[in-house]
N, C-alpha and C positions, 0 to 999 in steps of 0.2 A: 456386453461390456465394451466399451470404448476409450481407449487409451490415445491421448495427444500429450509429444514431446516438443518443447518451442524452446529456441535457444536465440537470443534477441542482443543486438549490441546497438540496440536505440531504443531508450526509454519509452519514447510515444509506442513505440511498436509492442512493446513487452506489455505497456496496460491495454492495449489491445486483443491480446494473445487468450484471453480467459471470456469461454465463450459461454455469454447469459451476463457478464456481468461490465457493468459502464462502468468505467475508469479513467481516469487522468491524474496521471503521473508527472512530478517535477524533481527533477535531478537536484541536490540542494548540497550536493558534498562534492568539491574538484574530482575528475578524472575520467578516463573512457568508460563509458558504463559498459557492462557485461551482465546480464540477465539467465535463467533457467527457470522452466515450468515444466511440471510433469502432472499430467491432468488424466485422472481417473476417475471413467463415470460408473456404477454399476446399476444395481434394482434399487431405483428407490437411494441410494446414496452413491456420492461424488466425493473424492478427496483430491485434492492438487496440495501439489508440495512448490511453494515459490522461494527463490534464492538470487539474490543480486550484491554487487561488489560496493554499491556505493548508498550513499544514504539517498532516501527520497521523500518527498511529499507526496501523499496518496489520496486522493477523495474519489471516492465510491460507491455507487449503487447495485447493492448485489439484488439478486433474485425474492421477492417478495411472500414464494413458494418454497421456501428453503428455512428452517433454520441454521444458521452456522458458528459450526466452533474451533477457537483457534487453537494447538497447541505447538509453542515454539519449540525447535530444534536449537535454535540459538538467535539469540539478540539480545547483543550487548547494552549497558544502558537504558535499560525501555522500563518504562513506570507504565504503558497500557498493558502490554499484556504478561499475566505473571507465569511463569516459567515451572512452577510449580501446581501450575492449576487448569482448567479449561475455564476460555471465555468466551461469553456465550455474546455474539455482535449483534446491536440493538434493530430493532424494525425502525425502520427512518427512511427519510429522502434521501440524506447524502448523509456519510459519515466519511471521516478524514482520520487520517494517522500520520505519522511521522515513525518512515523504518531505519533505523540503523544501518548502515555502513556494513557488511560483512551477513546481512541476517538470513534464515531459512527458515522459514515456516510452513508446519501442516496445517489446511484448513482442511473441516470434513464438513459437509453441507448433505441434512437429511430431512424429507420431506414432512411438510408440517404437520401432515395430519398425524404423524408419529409422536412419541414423549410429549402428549399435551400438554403436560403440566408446566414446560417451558413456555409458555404464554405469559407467565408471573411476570410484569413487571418487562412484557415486553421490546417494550421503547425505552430501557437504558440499559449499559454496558452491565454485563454480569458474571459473574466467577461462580462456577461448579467444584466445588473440594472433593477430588478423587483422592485414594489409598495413594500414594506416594508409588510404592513399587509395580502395583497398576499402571498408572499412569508413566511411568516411566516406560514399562512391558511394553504397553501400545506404541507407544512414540517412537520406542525401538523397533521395533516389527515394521509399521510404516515406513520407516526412513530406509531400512533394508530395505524392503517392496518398492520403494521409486530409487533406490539408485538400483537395485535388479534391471526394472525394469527400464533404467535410461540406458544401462548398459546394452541393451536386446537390442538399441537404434541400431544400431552398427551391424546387426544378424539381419535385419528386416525387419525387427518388432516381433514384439511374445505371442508366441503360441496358442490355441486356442486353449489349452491347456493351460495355461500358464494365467490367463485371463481368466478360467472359473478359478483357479487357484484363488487369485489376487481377490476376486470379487467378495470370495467367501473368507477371507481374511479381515478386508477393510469390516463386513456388515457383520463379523465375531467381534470384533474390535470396537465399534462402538456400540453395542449392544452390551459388555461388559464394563464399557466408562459406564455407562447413562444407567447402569442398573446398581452401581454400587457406590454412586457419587451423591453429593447431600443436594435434596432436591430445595434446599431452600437457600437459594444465589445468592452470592453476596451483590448487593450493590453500588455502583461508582456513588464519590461521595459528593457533598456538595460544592468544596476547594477545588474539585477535578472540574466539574461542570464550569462555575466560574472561569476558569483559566480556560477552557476549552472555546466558550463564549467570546473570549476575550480576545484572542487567537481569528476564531473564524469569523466576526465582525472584523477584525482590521483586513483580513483577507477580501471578505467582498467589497469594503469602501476603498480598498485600493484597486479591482475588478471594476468599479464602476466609472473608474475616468483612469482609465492604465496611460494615458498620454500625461494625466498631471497629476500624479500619483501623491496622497497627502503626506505631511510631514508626520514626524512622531507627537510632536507639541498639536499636532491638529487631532490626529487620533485621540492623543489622550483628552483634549476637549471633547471630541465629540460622546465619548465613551464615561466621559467623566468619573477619570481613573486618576492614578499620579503615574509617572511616569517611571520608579520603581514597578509598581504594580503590574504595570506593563513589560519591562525588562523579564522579569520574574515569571510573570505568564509565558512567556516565549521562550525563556531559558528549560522552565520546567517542561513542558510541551513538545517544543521541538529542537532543542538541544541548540538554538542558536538565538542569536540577537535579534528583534526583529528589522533592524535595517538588514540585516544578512539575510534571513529569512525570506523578507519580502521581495527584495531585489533578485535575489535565487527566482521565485516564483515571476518576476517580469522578462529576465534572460533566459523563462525557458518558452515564458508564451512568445519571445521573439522567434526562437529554435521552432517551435510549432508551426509557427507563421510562414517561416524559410520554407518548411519542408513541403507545405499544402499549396504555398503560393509561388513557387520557386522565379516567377514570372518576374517577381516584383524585387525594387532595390534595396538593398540590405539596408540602407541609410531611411528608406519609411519604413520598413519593419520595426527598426529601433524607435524609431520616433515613436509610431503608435504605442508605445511602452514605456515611453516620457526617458528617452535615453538621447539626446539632442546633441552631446557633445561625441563624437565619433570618437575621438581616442582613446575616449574612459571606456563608453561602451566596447569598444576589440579588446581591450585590456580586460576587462570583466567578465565577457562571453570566453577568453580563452582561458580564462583562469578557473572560470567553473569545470568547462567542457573539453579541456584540451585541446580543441583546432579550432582556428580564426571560423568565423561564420562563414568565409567565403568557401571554407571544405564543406561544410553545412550544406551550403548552396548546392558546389559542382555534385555532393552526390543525391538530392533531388534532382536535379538536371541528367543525371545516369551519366555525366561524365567522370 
């Protein structure tokens, strides 16, 4: 068994932190971010518990060897995953979410050649309906088990002992979801698909020319939507506008740019991101992030 603790106060670094699985993360709610992961592997199954302060965009490619399931500790406002149920995250390329501002969630990832029957239906979003007080039992147990075991940082980290404890815990634990839960998923509906499409196309057409990023009137020609339909998409989705949303998602590939390229001038970092006018852009990057890009800078630069 193998336990890693990560405690991150820079978003790129926090989607980096979870190992087997590509990630990138966009900060999309003002404020210093503050991240936690506590990542437990055992025989055959892995649980990590992740927790951050502020809200984010998330696109991801987990392990293609894993099935995995979510169950939240807490998140506010979230229409993906229900709080009362396990969901089961689809086989795909990339899947994206949008997490609340305050959230904590358990994921437990166990390997596929186990509960075949979760093959059903694959490749889209699904919900397992566990006994209520079940599913509470587990969630509780786990959520003790990693803050236990974040606690132990401070000791030097758990025991050998303490590690078969944990082990045999987590694989009692899902072994009583997945034996007493209705094996026939529910399924994401069509309305969700829809909005979700609608979402991740304005997403890459504004990826594919980030220096002249399209208007909303272009979007919704190219998508040939109305421009409600679009509001609504992105309000239900990810809880913001899509002029917020999107711009969110350009000040943070600037933030990205700072940090990989620290060489270069913060005024073509912006540019490459269709942000031309320098005053709006500092206004905006500190309004997201709380310090001007040029603290961005000096601490890629290790000063």
């Amino acid at each position: 068994m193998t336990i890693a603790l990560h405690h991150c106060e820079d978003v790129t670094e926090h989607a980096q932190r979870l190992d087997g699985w590509q990630q990138e993360f966009n900060q999309i709610e003002e404020g210093h971010f503050s991240g936690d992961i506590v990542d437990v592997t055992g025989r055959g199954v892995r649980l990590f518990r992740e927790s951050a302060n502020l809200g984010l965009s998330q696109s991801m490619h987990f392990p293609e060897t894993q099935w995995h399931l979510v169950l939240p500790i807490h998140r506010r406002n979230d229409a993906l995953f229900d709080a009362d149920a396990i969901t089961v995250l689809p086989r795909c390329e990339q899947f994206w979410s949008v997490a609340p501002g305050r959230y904590d969630l358990l994921v437990v990832s166990i390997d596929r050649h186990h509960y075949g029957w979760l093959e059903r239906d694959e490749r889209r979003l699904r919900t397992l309906e566990v006994p209520a007080a079940l599913l509470a039992g587990v969630r509780e147990q786990w959520r003790a088990m990693t803050d236990y075991l974040l606690a132990t940082q401070a000791l030097g980290g758990p025991s050998p002992e303490l590690q078969q404890v944990s082990t045999h815990q987590l694989e009692e634990g899902v072994e009583l979801l997945l034996s007493d839960c209705s094996r026939s998923p529910k399924l994401d509906d069509a309305s969700y698909r829809t909005r979700r499409y609608i979402v991740d196309r304005c997403q890459a057409l504004t990826k594919v020319q980030p220096d002249g990023p399209p208007s909303m009137m272009s979007l919704c020609r190219q998508l040939k939507i109305s421009r409600r339909t679009l509001q609504y998409s992105f309000q239900v989705e990810t809880g913001q506008s899509p002029v917020h949303y999107l711009r969110a998602l350009r000040l943070n590939a600037v933030r990205r740019s700072l940090l990989q390229e620290p060489g270069q001038r913060i005024a073509d970092a912006a540019a490459n991101q269709g942000f031309f006018h320098q005053s709006y852009f500092g206004r905006e990057y500190r309004r997201l992030f709380w310090e001007p890009p040029s603290a961005t800078l000096r601490r890629a630069l290790g000063q």
